[in-house]
N, C-alpha and C positions, 0 to 999 in steps of 0.2 A: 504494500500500500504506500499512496504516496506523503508525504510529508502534511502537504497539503491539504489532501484529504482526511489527515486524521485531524489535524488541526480544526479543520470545519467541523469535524465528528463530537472533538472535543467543545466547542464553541456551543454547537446544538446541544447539547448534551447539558451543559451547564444551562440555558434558558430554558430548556423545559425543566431541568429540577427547580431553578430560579420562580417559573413561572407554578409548575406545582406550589412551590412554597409560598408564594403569594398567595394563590388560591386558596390553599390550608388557612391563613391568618386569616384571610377574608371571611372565608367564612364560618371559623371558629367564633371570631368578631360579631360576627351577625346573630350568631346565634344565639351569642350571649348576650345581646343585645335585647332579642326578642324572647329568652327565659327571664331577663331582670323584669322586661316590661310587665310579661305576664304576671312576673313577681308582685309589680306595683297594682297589675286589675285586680290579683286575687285578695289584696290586703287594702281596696277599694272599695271590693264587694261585702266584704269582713266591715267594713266603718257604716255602711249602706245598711247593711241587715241590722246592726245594733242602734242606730239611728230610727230605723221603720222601727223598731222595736218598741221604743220611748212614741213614738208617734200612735203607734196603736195602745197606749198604756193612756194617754193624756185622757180621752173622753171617759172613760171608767174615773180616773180620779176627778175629773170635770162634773161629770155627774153627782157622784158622791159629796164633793165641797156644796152642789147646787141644794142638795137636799136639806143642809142646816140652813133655816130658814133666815136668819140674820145674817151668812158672811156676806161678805163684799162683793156686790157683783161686779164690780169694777176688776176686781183682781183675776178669777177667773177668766171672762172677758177678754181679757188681756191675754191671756193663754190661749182660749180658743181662737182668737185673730190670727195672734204667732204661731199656731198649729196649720192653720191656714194658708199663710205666707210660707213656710217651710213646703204645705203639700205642691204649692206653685210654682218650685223655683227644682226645675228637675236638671239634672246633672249625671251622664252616665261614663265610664271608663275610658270613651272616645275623647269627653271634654277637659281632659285633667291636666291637658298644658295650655287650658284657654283660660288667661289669669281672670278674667271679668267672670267667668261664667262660677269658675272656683271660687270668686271671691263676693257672689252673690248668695253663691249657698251656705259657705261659711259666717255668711251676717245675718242669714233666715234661721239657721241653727242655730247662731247665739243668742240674737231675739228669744227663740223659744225657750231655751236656756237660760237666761234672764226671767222671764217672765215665771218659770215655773220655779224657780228660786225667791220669789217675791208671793208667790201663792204659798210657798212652804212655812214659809215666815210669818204669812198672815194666820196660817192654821195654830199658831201660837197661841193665839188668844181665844180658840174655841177649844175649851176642855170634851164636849161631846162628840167631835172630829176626832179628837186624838186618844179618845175610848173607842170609836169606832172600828171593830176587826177588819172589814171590809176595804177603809181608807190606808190604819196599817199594814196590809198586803201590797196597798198600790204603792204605798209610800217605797217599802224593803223595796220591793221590785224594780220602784224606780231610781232607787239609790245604787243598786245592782247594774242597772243597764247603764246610768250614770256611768260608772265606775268600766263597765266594759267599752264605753266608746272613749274613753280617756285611755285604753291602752291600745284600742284599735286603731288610735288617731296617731300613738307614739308607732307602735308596729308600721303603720302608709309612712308614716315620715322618711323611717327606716328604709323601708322599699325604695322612695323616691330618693334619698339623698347616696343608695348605690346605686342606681340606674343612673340620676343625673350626674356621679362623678365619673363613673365607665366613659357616657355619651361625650365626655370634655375633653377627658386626657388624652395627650397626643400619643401614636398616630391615631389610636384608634377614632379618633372626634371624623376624620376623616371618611371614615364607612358611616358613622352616625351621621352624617352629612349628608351623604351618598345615596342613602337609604332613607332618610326623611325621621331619621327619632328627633325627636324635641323633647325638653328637658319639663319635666311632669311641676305641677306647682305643691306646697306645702302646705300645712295645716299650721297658722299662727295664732295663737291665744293671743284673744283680747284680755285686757287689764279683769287679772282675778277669775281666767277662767278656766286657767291651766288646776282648777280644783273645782270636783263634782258640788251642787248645789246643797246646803247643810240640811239634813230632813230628819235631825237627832231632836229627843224631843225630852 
């Protein structure tokens, strides 16, 4: 053989390992790319179900407050609007790096949050509420679901802030570029709410 011709052999020879190995990163890259993401839907879907959770819990204790004849309707009220406003403001796995549409439901959630922190407190002052077994259940319950979307909400952060460091770091940001990932949005506590509403009595 000639000189020449191995020379060429060797030349090919190295651009296709070359280009195999490209291919290898590429699409290791991507792949992992699109496990983190799923990472971020599935611990999404996780803050979504303990959210409807406290959502279907609110008219049971709505009702229950309505039945003492003197509390405040004002207070309730208040609850059922923000119950309201929360059913309005829909957000699914697709929208989680559209900063407005995240950051519309995260102010309906804390609304509701709010407001149900405020009926908790009002129930203070009615001793026959807070003998009530019925209101007791809804209360546990809702200090339970409480407590479980404050770790579901730490758990997405988690997701999102390894997905969104992966999609940055060089070279890799280059295939997340390539391929269209956008970098997911967070969950920020407003003032005081990085702790569940007090329903201790």
């Amino acid at each position: 053989m000639k000189k020449g011709t191995i020379i060429l052999l060797v030349v090919l020879g190295v651009i296709v390992i070359g280009a195999f190995s490209i291919y290898g990163w590429y699409k290791n890259t991507y792949n992992g790319f699109v496990s983190m993401e799923e990472g971020v839907k599935s611990s999404w879907s996780q803050v979504e179900n303990q959210y409807q959770r406290r959502f279907d819990l609110i008219p049971n204790l709505v009702n229950t407050v309505k039945g003492v004849a003197d509390f405040e309707k004002e207070t309730y009220t208040a609850v059922t609007e923000a119950r309201a406003k929360v059913g309005q403001v829909n957000i699914n796995a697709n929208d989680l790096g559209d900063a407005q549409k995240f950051q519309q439901f995260q102010e309906a959630q804390s609304g509701l949050s709010s407001s149900l922190s405020r009926l908790l407190v009002a129930v203070e002052n009615y001793p026959q509420l807070k003998a009530n077994e019925n209101f007791l259940q809804l209360q546990a319950q809702l200090e339970g679901t409480e407590n479980r979307i404050s770790v579901e909400r730490r758990r997405f952060n988690e997701s999102v802030q390894s997905f969104n460091t992966a999609i940055k770091l060089f070279p890799a940001s280059i295939i997340a570029n390539i391929s269209g990932f956008t970098a997911k949005q967070y969950f920020e506590s407003s003032e005081g709410a990085e702790q569940a509403p007090k329903v201790e009595f």
